[in-house]
DRENMI-533987 format. One line per field, with one value per residue: x, y, z of N, C-alpha, C in turn; residue number from 0; residue in one letter. Coordinates in steps of 0.05 Angstrom, whole numbers, padded with zeros to 5 digits. Example, Ala and Ser with C-alpha at 12.3 -4.5 7.8 and 13.67 -1.06 7.14 Angstrom:
# residues 2
n_xx <- (00264,00257)
n_yy <- (-00114,-00045)
n_zz <- (00156,00142)
ca_xx <- (00246,00273)
ca_yy <- (-00090,-00021)
ca_zz <- (00156,00143)
c_xx <- (00264,00258)
c_yy <- (-00066,00001)
c_zz <- (00156,00157)
resi <- (0,1)
resn <- (a,s)
END
This chain:
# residues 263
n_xx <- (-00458,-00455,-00434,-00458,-00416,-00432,-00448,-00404,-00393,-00363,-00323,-00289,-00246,-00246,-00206,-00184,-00198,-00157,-00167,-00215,-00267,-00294,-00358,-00406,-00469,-00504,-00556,-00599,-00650,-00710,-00715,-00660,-00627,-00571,-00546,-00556,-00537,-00494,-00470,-00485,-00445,-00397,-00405,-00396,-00356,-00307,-00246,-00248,-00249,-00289,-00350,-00373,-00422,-00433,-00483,-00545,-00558,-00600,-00637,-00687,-00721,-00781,-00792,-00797,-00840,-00840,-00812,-00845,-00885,-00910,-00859,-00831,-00788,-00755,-00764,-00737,-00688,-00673,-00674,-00630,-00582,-00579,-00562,-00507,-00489,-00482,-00435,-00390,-00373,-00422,-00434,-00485,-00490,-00541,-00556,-00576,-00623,-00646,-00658,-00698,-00694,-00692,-00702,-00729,-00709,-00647,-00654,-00679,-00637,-00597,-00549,-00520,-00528,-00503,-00485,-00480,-00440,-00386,-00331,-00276,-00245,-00175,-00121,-00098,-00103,-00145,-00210,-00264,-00325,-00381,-00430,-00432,-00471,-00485,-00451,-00448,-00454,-00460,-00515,-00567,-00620,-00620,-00600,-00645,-00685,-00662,-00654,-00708,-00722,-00698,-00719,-00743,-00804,-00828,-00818,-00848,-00894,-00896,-00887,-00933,-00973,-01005,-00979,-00984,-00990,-00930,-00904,-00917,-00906,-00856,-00831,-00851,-00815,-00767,-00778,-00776,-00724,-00695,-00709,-00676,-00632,-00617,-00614,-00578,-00545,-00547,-00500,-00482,-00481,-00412,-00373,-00359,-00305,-00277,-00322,-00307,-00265,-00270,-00293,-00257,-00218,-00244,-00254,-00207,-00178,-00149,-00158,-00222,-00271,-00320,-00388,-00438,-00434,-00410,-00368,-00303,-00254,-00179,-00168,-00124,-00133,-00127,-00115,-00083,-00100,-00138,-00192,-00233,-00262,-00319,-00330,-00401,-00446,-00456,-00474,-00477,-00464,-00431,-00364,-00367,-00389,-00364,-00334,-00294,-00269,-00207,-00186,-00129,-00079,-00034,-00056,-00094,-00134,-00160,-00203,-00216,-00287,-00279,-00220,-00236,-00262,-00221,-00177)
n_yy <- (00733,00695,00702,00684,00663,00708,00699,00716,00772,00777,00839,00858,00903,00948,00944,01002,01020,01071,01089,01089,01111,01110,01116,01132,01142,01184,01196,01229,01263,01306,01357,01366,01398,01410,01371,01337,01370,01373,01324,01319,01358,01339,01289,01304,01326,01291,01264,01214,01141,01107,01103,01072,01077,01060,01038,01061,01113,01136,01181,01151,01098,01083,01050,01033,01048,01102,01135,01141,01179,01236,01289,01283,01281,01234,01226,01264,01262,01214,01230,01271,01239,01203,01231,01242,01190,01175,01193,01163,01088,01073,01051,01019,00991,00965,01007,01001,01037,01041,00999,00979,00997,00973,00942,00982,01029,01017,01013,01066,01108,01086,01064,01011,00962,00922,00866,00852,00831,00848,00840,00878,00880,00908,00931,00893,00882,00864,00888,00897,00909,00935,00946,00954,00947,00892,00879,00891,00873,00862,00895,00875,00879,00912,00866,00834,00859,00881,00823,00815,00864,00842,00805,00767,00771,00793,00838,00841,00843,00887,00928,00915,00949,01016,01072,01117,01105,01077,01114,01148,01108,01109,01174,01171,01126,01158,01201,01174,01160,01203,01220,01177,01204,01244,01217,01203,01154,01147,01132,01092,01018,00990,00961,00888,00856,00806,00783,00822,00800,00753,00752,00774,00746,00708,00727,00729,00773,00848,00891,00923,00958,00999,01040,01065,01065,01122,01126,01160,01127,01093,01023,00974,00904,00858,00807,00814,00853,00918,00960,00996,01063,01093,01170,01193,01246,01307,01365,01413,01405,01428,01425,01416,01353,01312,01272,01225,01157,01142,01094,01056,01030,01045,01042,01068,01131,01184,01236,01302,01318,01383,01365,01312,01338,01360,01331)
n_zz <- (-00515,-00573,-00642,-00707,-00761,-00824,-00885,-00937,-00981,-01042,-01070,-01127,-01143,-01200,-01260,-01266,-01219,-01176,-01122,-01072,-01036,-00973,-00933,-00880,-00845,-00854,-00851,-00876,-00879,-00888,-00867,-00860,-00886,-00902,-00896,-00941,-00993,-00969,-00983,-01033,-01061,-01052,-01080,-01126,-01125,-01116,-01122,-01128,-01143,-01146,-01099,-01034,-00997,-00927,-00901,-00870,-00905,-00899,-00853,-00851,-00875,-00909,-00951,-01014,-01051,-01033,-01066,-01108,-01098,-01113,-01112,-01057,-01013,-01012,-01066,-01086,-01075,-01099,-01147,-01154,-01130,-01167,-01214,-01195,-01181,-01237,-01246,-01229,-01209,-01158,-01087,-01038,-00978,-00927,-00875,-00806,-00801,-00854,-00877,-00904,-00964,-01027,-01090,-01122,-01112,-01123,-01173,-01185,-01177,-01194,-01166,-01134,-01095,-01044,-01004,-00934,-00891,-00940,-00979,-01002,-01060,-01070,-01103,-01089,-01040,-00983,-00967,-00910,-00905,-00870,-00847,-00784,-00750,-00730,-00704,-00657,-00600,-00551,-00545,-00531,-00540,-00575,-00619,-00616,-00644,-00686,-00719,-00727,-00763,-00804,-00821,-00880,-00886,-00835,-00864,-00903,-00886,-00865,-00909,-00937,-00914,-00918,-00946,-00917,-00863,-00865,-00862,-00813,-00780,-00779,-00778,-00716,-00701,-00705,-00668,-00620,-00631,-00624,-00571,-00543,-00560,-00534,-00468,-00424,-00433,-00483,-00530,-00578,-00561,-00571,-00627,-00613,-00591,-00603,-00641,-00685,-00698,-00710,-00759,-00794,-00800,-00816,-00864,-00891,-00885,-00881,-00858,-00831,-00848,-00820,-00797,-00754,-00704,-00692,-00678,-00694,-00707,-00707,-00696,-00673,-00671,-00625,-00643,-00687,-00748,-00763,-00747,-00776,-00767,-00785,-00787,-00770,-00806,-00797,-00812,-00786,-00740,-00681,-00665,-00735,-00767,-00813,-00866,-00901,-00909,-00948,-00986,-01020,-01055,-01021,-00968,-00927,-00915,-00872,-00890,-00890,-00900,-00940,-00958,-00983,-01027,-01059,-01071)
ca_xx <- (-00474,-00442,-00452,-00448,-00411,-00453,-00437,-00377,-00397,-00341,-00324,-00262,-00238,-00248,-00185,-00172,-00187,-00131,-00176,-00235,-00284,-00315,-00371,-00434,-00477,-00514,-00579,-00613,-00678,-00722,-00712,-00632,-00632,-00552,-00523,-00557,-00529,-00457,-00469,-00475,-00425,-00379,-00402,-00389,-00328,-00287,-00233,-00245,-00259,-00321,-00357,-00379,-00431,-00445,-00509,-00553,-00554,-00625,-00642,-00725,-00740,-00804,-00800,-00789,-00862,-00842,-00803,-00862,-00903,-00898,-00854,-00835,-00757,-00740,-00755,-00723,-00654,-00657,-00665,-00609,-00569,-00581,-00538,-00481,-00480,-00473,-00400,-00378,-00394,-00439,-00447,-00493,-00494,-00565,-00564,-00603,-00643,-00654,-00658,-00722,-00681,-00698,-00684,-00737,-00688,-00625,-00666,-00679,-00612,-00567,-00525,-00512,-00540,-00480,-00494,-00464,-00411,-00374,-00300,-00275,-00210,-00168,-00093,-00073,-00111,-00181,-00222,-00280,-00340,-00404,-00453,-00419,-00486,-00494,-00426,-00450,-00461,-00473,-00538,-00575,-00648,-00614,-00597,-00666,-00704,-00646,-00664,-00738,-00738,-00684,-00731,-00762,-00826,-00824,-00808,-00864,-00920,-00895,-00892,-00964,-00987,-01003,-00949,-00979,-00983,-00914,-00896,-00934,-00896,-00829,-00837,-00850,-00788,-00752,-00783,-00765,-00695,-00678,-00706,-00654,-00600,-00607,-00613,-00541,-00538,-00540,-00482,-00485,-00455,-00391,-00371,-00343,-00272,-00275,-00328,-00293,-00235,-00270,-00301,-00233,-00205,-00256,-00258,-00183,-00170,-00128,-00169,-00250,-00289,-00358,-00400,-00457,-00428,-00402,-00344,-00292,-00226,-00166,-00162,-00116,-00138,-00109,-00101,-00077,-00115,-00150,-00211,-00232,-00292,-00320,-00351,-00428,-00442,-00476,-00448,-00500,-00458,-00399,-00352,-00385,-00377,-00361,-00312,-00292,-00240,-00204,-00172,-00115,-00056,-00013,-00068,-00118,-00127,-00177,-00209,-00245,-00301,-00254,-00201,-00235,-00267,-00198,-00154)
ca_yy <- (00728,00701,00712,00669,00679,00711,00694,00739,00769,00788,00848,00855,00927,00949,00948,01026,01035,01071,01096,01086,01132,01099,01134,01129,01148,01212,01202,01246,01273,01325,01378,01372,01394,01416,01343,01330,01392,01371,01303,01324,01378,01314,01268,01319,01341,01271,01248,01172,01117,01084,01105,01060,01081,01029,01039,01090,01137,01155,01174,01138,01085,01068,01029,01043,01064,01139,01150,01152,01201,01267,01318,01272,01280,01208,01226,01288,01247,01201,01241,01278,01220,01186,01242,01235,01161,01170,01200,01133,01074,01073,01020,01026,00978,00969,01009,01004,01060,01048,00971,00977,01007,00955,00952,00998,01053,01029,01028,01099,01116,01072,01056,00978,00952,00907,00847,00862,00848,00848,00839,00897,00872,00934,00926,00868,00887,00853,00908,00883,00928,00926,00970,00952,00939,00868,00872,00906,00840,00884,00908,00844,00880,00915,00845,00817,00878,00871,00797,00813,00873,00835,00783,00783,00763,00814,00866,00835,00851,00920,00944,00915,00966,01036,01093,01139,01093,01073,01146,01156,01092,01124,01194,01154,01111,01179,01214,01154,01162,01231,01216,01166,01209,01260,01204,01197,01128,01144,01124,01057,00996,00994,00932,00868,00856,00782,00780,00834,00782,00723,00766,00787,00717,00685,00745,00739,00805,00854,00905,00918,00986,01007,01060,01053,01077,01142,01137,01152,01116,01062,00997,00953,00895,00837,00783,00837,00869,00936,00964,01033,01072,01128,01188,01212,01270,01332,01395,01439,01410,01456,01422,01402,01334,01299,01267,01201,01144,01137,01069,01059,01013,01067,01024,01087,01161,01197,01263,01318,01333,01398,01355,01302,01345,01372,01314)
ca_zz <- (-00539,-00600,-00672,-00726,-00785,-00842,-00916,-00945,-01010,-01049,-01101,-01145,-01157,-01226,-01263,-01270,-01188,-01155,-01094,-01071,-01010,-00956,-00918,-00879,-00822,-00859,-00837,-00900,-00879,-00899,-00845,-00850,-00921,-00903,-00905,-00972,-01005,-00972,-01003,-01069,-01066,-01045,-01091,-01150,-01133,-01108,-01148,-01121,-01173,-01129,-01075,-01018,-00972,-00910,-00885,-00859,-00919,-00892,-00834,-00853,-00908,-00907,-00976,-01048,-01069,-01022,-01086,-01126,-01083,-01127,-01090,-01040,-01002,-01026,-01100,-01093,-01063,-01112,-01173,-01149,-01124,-01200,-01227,-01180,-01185,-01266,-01241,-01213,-01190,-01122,-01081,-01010,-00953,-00914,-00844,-00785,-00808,-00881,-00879,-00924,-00985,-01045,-01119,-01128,-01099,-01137,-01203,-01188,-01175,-01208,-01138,-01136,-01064,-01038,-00984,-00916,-00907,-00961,-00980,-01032,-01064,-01080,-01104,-01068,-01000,-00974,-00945,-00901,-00909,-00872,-00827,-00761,-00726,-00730,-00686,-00624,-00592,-00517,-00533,-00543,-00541,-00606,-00641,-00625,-00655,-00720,-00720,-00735,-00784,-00818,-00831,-00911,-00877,-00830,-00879,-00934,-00874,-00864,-00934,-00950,-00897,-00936,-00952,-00906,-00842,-00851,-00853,-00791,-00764,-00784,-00748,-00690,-00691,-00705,-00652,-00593,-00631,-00618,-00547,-00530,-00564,-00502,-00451,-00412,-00437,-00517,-00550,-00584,-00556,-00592,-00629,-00595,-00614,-00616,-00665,-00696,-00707,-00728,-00788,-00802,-00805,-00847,-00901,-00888,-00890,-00853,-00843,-00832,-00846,-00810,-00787,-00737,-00683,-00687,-00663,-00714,-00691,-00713,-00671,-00678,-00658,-00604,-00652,-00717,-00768,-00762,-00746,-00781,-00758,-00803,-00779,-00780,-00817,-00791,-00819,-00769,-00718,-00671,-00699,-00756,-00776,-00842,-00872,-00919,-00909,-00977,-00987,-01047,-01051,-00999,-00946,-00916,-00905,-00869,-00902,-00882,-00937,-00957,-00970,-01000,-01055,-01066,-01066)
c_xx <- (-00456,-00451,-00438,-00441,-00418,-00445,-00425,-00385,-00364,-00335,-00295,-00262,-00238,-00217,-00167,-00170,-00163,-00134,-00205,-00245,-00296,-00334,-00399,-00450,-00487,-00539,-00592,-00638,-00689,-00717,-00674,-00622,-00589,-00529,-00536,-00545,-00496,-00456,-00467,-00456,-00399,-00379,-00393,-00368,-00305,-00272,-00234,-00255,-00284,-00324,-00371,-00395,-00442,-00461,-00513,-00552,-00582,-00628,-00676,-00721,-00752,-00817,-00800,-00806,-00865,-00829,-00821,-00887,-00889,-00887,-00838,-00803,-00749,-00745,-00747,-00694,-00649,-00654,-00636,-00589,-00556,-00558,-00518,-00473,-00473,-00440,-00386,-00388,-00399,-00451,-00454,-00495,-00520,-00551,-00587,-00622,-00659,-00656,-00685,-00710,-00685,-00687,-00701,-00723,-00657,-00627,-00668,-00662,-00583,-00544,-00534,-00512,-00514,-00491,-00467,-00459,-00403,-00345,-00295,-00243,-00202,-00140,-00080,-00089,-00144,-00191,-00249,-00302,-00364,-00403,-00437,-00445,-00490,-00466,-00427,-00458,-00469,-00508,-00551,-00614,-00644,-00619,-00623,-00689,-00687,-00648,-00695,-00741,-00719,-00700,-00747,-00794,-00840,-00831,-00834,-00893,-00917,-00901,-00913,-00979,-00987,-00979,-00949,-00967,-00957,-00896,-00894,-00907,-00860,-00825,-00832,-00825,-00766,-00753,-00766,-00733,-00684,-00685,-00683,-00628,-00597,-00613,-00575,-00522,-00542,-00532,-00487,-00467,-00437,-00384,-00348,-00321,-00271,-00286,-00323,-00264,-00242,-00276,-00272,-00215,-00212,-00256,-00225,-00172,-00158,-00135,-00205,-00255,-00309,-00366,-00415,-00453,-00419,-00383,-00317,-00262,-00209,-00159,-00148,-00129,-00126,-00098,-00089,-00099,-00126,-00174,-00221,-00255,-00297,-00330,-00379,-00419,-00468,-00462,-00463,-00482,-00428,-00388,-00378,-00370,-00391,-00335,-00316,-00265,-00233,-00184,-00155,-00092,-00038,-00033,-00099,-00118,-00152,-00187,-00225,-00259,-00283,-00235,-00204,-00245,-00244,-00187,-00155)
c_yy <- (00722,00707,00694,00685,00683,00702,00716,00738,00782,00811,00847,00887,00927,00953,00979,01048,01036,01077,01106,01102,01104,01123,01122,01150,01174,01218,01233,01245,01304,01356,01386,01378,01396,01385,01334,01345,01383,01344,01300,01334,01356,01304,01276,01331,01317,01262,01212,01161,01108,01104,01087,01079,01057,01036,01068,01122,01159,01157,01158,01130,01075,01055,01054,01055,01100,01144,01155,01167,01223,01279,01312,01269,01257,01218,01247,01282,01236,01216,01255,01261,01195,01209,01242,01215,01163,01181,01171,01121,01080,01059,01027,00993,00987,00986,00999,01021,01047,01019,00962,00980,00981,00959,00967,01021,01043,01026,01054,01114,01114,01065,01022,00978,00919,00892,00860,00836,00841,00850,00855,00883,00895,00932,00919,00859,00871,00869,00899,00896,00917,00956,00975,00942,00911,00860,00872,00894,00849,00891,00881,00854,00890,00895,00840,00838,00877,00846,00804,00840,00867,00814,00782,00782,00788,00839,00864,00852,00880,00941,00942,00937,00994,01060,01106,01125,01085,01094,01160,01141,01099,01148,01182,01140,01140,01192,01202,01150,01183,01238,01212,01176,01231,01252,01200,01176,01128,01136,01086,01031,00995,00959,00910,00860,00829,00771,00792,00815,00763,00737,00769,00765,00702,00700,00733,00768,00819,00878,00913,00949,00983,01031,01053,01065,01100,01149,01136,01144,01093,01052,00981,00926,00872,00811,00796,00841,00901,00945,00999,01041,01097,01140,01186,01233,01281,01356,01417,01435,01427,01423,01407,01369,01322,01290,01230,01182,01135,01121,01065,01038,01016,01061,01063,01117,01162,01229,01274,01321,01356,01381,01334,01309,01353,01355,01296)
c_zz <- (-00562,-00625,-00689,-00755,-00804,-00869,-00925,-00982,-01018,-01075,-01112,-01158,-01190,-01235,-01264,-01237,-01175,-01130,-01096,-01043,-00999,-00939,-00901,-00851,-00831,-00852,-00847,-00885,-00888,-00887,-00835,-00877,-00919,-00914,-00936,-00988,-01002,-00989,-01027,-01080,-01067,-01078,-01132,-01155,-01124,-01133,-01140,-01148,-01161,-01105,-01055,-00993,-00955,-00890,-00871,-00873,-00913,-00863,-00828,-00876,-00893,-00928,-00997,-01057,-01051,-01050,-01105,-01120,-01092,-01109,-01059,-01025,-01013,-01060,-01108,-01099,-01077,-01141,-01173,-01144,-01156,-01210,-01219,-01186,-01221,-01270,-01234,-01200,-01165,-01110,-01047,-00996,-00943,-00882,-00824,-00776,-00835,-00888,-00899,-00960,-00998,-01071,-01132,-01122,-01121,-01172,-01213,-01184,-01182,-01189,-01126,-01103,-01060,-01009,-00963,-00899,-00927,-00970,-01003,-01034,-01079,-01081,-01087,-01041,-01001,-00955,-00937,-00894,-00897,-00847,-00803,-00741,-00721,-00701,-00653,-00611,-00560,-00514,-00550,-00548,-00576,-00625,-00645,-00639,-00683,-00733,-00731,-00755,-00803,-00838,-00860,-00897,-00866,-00854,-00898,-00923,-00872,-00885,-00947,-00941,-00922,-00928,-00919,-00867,-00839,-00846,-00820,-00762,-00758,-00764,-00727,-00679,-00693,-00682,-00618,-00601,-00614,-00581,-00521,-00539,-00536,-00470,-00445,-00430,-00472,-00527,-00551,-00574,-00579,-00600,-00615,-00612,-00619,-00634,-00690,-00720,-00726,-00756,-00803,-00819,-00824,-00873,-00914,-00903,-00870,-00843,-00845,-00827,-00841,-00809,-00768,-00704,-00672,-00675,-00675,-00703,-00708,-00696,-00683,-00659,-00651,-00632,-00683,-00737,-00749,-00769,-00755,-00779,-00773,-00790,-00787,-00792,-00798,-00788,-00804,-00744,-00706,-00655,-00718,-00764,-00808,-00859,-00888,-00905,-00934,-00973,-01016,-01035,-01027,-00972,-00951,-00903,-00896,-00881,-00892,-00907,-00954,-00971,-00990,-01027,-01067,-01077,-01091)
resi <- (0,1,2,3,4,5,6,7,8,9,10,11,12,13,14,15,16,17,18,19,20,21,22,23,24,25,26,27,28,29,30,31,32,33,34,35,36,37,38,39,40,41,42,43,44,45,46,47,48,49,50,51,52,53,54,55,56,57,58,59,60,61,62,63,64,65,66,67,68,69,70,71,72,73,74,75,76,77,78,79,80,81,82,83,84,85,86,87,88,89,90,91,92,93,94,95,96,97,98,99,100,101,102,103,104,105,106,107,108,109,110,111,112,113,114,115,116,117,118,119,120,121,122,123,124,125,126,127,128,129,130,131,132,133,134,135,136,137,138,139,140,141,142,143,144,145,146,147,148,149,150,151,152,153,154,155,156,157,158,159,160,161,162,163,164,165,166,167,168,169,170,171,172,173,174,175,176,177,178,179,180,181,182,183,184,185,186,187,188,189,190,191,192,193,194,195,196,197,198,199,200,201,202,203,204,205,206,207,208,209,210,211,212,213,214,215,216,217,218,219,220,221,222,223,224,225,226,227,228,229,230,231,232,233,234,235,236,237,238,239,240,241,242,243,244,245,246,247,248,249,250,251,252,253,254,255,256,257,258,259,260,261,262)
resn <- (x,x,x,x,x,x,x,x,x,x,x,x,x,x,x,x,x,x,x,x,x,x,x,x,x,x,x,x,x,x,x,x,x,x,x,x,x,x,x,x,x,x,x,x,x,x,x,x,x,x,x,x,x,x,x,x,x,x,x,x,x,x,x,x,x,x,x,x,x,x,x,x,x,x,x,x,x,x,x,x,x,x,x,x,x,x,x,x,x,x,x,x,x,x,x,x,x,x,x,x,x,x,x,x,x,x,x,x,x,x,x,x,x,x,x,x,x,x,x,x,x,x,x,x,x,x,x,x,x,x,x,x,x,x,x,x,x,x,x,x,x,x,x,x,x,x,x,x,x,x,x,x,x,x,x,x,x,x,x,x,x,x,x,x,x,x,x,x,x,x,x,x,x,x,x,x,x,x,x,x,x,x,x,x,x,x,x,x,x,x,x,x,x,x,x,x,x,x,x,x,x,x,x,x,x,x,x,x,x,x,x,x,x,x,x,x,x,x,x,x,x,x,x,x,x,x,x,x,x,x,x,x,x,x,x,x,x,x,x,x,x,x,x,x,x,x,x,x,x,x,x,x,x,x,x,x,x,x,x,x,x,x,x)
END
């Protein structure tokens, strides 16, 4: 299966960034109150200049008008999330969870919604930022179900539907998630290295950050550049996981949350 190459947005480090966080894969819901609590604790104590989350900061959007349901986990996240973001900029990437997220959400939060992928330019370097799922070119029933709720169309019929039904409809895709996470065959196709490359080539850049897959690792890859994979978070789990990749002139570190509120 190939993939064509998407349009490369581009940002331009602010002039006073000397290091910037990457993160994603937190999958915020209501019933895991632990990763919201480390998120904030993070996002209040990082010395980074920007933060970058790439996709999947929820584990359920079901559209912008849950934030204005009194009482409601999304307008809990973002009120909370609005004061964090007034620390530094915050810029999210869509996941393959949260692909609903609109500018009703970064109105209410003040966190700048960035096209995927996206090229961050950061003293000198071109860092190549996106979700990672559009990559996983293996699981092709994936693409053609990302192909259709990618679609505005798509998305326009879903969100006409009422709050509670797509609540209803949510659960549901949660429920057949957490199914297939204790099926043998769970883990996500991982992404294909050749389309890995071409991305790489056309941003020209030398190295590409994701999430999506869970599998936190550096690849070099066959024709050069590097491939960097962030962790999930879930601080309930033995080991607990969480952690940032912090990008600065000195190329890329990995952090545990400890270290990155420290550092």
């Amino acid at each position: 299966m190939s993939l064509p190459l998407p349009p490369l947005a581009e940002l331009a480090a602010a002039p006073g960034w000397q290091q910037v966080d990457c993160l994603s894969d937190l999958h915020l819901q209501a019933d895991m109150p632990d990763t919201l609590a480390l998120l904030l604790r993070y996002l209040h104590s990082s010395q980074a200049d920007a933060v970058f989350i790439l996709g999947d900061l929820f584990e359920v959007w079901v559209g912008d008008d849950a934030i204005d349901e009194p009482g409601s986990f999304e307008a809990q996240c973002c009120t909370l999330l609005r004061q964090a973001a007034q620390l530094r900029p915050t810029y999210l990437l869509h996941g393959n969870r949260d692909f609903l997220i609109g500018p009703g959400f970064a109105a209410h939060t003040g966190i700048t919604l960035l096209a995927d992928p996206t090229v961050l330019q950061l003293a000198g370097q071109r860092w190549l930022l996106t979700h990672g799922d559009a990559l996983c070119l293996d699981d092709q029933p994936y693409q053609r179900f990302r192909a259709l709720v990618r679609d505005p169309a798509w998305q326009a019929q879903l969100l006409a539907r009422p709050l509670a039904e797509r609540r209803a409809t949510g659960r549901s895709a949660r429920s057949e998630s957490q199914a297939r996470k204790q099926a043998e065959d769970s883990l996500y196709a991982d992404v294909d290295m050749a389309a890995a490359q071409a991305w790489l080539q056309a941003a020209r850049a030398d190295a590409m950050v994701h999430g999506h897959t869970h599998l936190p690792a550096d690849h070099r890859l066959p024709g050069g550049g590097m491939r960097h994979v962030l962790t999930d978070w879930e601080p309930s789990a033995t080991p607990p996981r969480a952690g940032v990749l912090r990008l600065s002139a000195q190329g890329c570190q990995r952090l545990a949350l400890a270290s990155a509120m420290a550092a």
